[in-house]
TORKOL-4160 file (C-alpha; in steps of 0.2 Angstrom, whole numbers, padded with zeros to 4 digits, m for minus):
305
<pt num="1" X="0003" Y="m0131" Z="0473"/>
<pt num="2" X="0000" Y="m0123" Z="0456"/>
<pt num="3" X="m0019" Y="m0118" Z="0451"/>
<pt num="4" X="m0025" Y="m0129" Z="0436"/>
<pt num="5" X="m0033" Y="m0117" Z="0423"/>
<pt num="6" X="m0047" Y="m0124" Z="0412"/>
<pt num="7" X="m0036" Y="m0122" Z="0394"/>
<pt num="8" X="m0024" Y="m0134" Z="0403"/>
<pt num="9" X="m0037" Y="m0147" Z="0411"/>
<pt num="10" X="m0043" Y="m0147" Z="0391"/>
<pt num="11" X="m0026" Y="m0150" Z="0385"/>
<pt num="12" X="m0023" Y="m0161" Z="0395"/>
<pt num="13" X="m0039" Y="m0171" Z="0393"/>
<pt num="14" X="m0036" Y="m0169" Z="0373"/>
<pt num="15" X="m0025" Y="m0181" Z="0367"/>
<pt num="16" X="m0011" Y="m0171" Z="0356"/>
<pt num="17" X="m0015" Y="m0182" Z="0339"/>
<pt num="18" X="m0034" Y="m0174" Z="0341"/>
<pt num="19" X="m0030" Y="m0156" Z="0345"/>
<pt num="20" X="m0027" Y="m0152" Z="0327"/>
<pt num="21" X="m0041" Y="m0160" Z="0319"/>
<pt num="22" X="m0055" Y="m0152" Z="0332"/>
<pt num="23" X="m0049" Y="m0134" Z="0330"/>
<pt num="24" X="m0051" Y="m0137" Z="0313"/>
<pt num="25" X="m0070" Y="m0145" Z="0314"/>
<pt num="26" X="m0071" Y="m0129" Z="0327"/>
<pt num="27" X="m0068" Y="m0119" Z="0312"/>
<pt num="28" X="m0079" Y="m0127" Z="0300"/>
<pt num="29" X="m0092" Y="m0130" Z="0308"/>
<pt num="30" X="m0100" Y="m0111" Z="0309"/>
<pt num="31" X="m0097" Y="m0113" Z="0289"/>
<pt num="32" X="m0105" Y="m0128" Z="0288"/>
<pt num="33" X="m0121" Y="m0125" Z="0299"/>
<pt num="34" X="m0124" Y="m0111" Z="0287"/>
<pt num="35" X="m0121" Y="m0120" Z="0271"/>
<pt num="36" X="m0133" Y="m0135" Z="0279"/>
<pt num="37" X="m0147" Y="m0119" Z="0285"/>
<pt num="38" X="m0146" Y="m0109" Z="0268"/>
<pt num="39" X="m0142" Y="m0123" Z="0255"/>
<pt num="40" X="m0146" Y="m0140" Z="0258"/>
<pt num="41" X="m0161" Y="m0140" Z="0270"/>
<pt num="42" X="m0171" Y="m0128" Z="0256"/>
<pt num="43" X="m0166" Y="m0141" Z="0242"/>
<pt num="44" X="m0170" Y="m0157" Z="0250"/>
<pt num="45" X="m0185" Y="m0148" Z="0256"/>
<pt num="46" X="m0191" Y="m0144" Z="0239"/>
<pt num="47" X="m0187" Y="m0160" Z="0232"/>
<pt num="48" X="m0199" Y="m0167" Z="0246"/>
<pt num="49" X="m0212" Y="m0155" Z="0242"/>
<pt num="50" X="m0213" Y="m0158" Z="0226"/>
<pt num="51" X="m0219" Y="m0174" Z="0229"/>
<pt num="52" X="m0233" Y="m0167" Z="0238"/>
<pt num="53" X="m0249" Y="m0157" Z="0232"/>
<pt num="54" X="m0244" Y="m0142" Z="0247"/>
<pt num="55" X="m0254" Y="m0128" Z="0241"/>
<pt num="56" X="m0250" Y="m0111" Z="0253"/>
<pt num="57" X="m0261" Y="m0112" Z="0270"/>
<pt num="58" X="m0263" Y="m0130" Z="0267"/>
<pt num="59" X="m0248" Y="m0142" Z="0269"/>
<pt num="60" X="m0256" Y="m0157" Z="0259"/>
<pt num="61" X="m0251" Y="m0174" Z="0257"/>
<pt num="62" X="m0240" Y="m0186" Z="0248"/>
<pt num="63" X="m0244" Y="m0187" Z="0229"/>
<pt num="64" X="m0230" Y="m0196" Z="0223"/>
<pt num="65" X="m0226" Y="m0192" Z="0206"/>
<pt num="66" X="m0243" Y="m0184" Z="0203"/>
<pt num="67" X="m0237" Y="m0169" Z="0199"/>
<pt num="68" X="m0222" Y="m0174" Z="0188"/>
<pt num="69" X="m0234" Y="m0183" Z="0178"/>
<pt num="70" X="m0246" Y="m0167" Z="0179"/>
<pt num="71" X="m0231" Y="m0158" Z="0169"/>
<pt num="72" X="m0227" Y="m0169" Z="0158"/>
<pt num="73" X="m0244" Y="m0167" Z="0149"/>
<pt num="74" X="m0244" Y="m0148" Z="0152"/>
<pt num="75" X="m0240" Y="m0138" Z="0138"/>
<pt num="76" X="m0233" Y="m0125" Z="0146"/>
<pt num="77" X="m0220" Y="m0135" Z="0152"/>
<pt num="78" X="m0216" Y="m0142" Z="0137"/>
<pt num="79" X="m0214" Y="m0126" Z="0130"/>
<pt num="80" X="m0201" Y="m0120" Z="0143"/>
<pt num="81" X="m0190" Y="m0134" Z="0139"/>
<pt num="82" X="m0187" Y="m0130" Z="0121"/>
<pt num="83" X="m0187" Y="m0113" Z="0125"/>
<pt num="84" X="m0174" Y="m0116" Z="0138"/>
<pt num="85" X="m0164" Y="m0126" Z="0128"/>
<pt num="86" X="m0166" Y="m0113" Z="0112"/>
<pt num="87" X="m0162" Y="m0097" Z="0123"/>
<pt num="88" X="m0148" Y="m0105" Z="0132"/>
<pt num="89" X="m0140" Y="m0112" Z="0113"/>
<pt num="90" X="m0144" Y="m0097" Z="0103"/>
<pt num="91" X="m0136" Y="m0085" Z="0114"/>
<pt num="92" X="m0122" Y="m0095" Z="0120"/>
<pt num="93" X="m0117" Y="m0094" Z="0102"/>
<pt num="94" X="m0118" Y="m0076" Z="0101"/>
<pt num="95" X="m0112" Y="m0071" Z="0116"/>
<pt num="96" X="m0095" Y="m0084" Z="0111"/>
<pt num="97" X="m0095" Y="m0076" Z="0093"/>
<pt num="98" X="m0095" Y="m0059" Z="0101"/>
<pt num="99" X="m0084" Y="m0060" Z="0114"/>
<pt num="100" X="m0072" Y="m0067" Z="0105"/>
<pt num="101" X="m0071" Y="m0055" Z="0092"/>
<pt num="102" X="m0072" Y="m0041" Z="0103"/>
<pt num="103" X="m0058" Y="m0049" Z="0113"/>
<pt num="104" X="m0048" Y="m0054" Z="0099"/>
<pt num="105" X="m0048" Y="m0033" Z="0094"/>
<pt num="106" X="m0046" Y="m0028" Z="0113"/>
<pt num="107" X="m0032" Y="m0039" Z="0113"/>
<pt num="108" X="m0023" Y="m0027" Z="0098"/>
<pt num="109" X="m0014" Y="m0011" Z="0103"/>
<pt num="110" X="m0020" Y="0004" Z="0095"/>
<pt num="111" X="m0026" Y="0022" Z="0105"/>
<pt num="112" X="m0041" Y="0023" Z="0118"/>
<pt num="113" X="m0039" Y="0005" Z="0121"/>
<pt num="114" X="m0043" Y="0004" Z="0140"/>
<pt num="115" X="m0060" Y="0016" Z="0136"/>
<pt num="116" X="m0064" Y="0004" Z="0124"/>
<pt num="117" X="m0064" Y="m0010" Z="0136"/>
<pt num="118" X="m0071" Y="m0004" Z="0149"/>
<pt num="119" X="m0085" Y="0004" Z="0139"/>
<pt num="120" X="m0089" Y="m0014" Z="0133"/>
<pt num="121" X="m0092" Y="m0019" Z="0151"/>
<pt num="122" X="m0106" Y="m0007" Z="0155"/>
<pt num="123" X="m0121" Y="m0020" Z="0150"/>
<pt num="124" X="m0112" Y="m0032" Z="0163"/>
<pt num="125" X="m0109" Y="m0018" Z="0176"/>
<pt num="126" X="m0127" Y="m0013" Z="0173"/>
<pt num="127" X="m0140" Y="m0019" Z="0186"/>
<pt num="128" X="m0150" Y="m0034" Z="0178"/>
<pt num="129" X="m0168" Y="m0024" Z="0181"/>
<pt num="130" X="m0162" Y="m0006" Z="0173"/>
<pt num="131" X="m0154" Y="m0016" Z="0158"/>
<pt num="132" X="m0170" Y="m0025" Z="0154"/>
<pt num="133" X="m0182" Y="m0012" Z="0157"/>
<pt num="134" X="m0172" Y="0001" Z="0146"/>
<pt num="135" X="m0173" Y="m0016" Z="0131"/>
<pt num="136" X="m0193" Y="m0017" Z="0135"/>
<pt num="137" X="m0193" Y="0004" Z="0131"/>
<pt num="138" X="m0183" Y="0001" Z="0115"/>
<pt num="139" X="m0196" Y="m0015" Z="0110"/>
<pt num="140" X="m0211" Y="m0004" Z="0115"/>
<pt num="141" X="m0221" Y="m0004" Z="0098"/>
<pt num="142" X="m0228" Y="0015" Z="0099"/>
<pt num="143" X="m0213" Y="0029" Z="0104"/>
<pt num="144" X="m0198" Y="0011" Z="0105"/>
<pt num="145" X="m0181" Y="0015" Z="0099"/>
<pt num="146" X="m0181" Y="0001" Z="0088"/>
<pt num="147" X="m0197" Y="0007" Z="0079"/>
<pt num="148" X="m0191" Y="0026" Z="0075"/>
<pt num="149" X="m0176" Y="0018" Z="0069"/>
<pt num="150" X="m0182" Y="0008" Z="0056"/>
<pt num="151" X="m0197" Y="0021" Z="0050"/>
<pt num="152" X="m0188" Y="0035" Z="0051"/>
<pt num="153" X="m0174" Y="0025" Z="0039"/>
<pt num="154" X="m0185" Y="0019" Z="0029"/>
<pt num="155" X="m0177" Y="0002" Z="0031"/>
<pt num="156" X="m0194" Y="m0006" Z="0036"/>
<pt num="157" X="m0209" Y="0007" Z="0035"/>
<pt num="158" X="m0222" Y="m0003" Z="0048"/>
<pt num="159" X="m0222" Y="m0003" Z="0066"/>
<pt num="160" X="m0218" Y="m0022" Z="0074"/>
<pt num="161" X="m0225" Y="m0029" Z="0089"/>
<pt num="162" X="m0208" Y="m0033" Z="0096"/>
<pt num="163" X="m0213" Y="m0043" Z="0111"/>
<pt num="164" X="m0232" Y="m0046" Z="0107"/>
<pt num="165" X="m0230" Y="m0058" Z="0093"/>
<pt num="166" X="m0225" Y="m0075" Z="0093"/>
<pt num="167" X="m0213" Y="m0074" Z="0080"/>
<pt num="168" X="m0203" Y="m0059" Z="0086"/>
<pt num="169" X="m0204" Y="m0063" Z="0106"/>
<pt num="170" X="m0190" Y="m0075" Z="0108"/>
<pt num="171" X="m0179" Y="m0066" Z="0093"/>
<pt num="172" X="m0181" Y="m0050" Z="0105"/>
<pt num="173" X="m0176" Y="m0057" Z="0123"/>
<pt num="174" X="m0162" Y="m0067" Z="0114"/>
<pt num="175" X="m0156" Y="m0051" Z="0107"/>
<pt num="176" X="m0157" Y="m0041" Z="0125"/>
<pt num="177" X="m0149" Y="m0056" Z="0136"/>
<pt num="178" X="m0135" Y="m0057" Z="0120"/>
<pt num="179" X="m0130" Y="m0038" Z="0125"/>
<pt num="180" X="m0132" Y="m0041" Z="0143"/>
<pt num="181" X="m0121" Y="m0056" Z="0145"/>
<pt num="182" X="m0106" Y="m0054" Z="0132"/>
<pt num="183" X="m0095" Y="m0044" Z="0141"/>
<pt num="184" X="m0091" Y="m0061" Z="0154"/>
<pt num="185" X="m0086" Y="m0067" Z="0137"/>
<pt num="186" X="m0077" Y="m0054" Z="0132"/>
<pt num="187" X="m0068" Y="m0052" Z="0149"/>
<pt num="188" X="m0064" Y="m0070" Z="0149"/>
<pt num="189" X="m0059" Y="m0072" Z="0132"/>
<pt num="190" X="m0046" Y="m0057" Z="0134"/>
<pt num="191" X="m0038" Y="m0064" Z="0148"/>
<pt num="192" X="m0038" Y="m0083" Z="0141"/>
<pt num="193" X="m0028" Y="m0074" Z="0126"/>
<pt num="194" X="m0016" Y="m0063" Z="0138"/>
<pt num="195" X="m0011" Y="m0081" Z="0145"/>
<pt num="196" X="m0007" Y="m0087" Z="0128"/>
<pt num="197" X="0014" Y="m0085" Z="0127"/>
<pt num="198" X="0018" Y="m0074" Z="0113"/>
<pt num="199" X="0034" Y="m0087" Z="0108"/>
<pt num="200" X="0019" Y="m0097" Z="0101"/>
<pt num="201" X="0012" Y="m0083" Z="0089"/>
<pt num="202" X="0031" Y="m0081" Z="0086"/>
<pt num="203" X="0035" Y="m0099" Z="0081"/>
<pt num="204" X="0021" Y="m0100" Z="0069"/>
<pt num="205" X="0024" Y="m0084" Z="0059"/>
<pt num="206" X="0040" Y="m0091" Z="0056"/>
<pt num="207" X="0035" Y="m0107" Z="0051"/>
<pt num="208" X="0024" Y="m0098" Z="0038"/>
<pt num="209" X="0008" Y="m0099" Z="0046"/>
<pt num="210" X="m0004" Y="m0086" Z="0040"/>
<pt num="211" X="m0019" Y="m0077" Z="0052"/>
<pt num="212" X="m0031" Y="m0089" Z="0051"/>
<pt num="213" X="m0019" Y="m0104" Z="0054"/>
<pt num="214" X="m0011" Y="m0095" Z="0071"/>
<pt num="215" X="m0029" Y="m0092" Z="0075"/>
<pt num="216" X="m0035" Y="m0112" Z="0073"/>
<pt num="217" X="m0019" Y="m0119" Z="0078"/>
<pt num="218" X="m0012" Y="m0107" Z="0094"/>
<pt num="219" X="m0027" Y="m0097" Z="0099"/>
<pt num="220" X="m0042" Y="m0108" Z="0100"/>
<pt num="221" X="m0034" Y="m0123" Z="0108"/>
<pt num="222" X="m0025" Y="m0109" Z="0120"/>
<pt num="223" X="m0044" Y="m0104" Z="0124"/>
<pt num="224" X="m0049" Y="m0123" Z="0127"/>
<pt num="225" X="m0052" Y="m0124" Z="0145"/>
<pt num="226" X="m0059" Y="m0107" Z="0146"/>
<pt num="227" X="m0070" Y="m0107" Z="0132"/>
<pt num="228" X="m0077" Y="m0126" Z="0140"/>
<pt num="229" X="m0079" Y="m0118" Z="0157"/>
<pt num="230" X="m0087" Y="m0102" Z="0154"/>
<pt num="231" X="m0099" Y="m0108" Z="0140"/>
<pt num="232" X="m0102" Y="m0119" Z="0158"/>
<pt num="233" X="m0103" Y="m0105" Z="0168"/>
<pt num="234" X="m0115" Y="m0096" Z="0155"/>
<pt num="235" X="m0127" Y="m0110" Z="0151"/>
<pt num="236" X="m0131" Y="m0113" Z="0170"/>
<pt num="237" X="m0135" Y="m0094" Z="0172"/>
<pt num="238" X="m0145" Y="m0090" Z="0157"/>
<pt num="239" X="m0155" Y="m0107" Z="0161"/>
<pt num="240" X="m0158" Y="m0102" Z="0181"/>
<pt num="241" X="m0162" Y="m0080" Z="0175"/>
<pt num="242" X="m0178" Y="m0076" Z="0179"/>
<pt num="243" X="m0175" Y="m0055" Z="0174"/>
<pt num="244" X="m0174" Y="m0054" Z="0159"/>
<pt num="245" X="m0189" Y="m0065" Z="0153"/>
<pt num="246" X="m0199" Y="m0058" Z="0166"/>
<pt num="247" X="m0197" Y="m0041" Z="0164"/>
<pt num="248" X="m0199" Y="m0042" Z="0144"/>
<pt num="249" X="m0211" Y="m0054" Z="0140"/>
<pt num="250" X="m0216" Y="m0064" Z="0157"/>
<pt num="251" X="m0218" Y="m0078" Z="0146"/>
<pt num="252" X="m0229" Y="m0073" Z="0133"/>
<pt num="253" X="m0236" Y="m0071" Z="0122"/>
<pt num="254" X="m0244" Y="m0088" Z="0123"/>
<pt num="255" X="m0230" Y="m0098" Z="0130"/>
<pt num="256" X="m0219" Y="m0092" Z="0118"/>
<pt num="257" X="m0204" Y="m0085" Z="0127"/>
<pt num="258" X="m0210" Y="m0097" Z="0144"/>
<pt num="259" X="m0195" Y="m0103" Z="0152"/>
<pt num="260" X="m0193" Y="m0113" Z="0170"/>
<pt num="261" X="m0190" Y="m0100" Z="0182"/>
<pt num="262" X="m0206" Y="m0090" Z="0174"/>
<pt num="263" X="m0216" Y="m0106" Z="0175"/>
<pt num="264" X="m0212" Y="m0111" Z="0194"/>
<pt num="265" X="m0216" Y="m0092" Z="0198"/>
<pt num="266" X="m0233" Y="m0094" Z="0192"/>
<pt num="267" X="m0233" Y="m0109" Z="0200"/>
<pt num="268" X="m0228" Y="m0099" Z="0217"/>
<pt num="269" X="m0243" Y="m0086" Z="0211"/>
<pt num="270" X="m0257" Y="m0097" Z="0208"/>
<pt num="271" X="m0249" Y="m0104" Z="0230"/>
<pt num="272" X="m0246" Y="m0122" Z="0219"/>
<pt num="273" X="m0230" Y="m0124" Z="0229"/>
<pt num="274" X="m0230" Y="m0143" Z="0225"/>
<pt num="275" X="m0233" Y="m0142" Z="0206"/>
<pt num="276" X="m0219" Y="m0126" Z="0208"/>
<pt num="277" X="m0207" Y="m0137" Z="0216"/>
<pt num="278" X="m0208" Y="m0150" Z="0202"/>
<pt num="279" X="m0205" Y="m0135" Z="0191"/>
<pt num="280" X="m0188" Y="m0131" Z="0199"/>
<pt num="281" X="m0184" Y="m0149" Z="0205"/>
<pt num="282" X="m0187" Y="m0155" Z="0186"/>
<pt num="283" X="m0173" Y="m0144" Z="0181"/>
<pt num="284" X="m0160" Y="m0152" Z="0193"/>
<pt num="285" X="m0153" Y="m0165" Z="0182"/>
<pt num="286" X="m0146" Y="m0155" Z="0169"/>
<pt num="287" X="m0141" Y="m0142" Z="0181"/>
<pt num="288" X="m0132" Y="m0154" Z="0191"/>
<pt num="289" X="m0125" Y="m0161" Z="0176"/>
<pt num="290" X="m0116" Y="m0145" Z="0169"/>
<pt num="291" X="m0111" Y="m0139" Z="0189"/>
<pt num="292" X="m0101" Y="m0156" Z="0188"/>
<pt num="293" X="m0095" Y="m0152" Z="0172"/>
<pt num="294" X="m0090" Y="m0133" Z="0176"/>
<pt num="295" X="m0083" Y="m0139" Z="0193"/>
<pt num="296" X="m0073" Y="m0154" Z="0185"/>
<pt num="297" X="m0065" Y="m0142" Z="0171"/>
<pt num="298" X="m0060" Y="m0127" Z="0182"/>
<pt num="299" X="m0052" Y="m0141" Z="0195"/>
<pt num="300" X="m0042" Y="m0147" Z="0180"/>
<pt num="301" X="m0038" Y="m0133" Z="0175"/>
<pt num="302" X="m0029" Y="m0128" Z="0192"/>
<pt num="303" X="m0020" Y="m0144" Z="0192"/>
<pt num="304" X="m0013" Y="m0140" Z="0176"/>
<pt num="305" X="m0007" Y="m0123" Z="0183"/>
């Protein structure tokens, strides 16, 4: 009589219709237990505390929407929501305005193209902390880059306070988190163009259609879905950085470059975790919003492929 071994007692106890389906849960569910550990446990968790006034040490009670309502009369926060909204639009359009012009010459042939290109990706290639730091030296009011620059020119003769005035602040860390994030755009923009069939440049020259006509009419709707998707992509980044405010400016001065992430990380230093959660939960709506929206183009855009 033939031994029964343990993988045929289970196939046997299996039916075949089920087989399939359980080695793939088999495979899954590693995967999904992390996703569950590191994702969704921490954000239901903060949305719970939140609701809470948990300070550290202490794990505090249920408050409701005390501390939503604490925000909403808190200045600061207010301030990081227009200045979330203007660093996020400001730089958005320069980083599109740039990146497609630099795209749009990459995209040309001439000599020491591929030096070219790659030098415009060293702010991107560049850690976040070294870039930002080295922009904080050049803003620096006594010895800065900037500074010498302009005095030594003669083009404006006093020194500015670059990231110690109000009216300068947010100019300045626009201007820094602009060079550091173009070259996405760039990169994106150049390979949205190398997609584009030449037939069409073709067929429009011989229509008569000058540059700016093939540009309006072949090139930007070529550069739709990927214009749409990394203005996306770019928005939910520079609205969740924490770096490049931090290191330049941490906010100030007086709320004038304040932004979420800053503000939840005071929250997290002053141990306010509640009020610090409410911070980074209040941001949630939009954030979801433009993840659906990101995730929605880029899946239409692979079914159209």
């Amino acid at each position: 009589m033939a031994n029964t071994t343990p993988p045929a007692v289970a196939r046997a106890l299996i039916p075949p219709a089920w087989r399939t389906p359980l080695f793939a849960w088999a495979l899954v569910l590693p995967a999904l237990a992390l996703l569950v550990g590191l994702v969704a446990y921490p954000f239901l968790y903060a949305i719970y505390v939140s609701f809470t006034n948990r300070v550290i040490g202490n794990d505090g009670v249920w408050v409701g929407l005390a501390n939503y309502a604490y925000l909403a009369q808190n200045t600061a926060f207010n301030s990081a929501i227009w200045n979330t909204v203007v660093l996020v639009t400001v730089t958005g359009v320069l980083k599109f305005v740039i990146g497609l012009g630099l795209a749009l010459l990459v995209h040309q042939h001439f000599r020491f193209r591929g030096v070219f290109r790659s030098f415009l990706m060293l702010p991107w290639a560049m850690p976040a902390f070294v870039c930002f730091l080295t922009w904080r030296v050049l803003y620096q009011p006594i010895g800065g880059g900037i500074n010498l620059v302009l005095t030594q020119t003669g083009i404006y003769p006093e020194i500015i306070d670059w990231l110690g005035q109000r009216s300068t602040a947010m100019p300045a860390v626009i201007a820094a988190s602009t060079w550091r994030g173009f070259p996405f755009w760039f990169v994106s923009f150049l390979a949205g163009l190398q997609a584009i069939p030449k037939e069409l440049y073709e067929s429009a020259r011989i229509d008569g259609a000058n540059a700016w006509q093939r540009f309006r009419h072949v090139t930007l709707p070529g550069l739709k879905q990927v214009i749409i998707v990394v203005t996306l992509l770019s928005s939910i980044w520079t609205a969740n950085a924490f770096e490049h405010v931090w290191l330049l400016t941490q906010g100030g001065p007086s709320d004038a470059t304040m932004v979420f992430p800053v503000l939840a990380y005071y929250g997290m230093q002053t141990q306010r975790i509640g009020e610090a959660a409410a911070v980074s939960v209040a941001m949630l709506p939009v954030l979801l919003i433009l993840v659906f929206l990101a995730t929605s183009m880029m899946q239409k855009r692979e079914d159209e492929q």
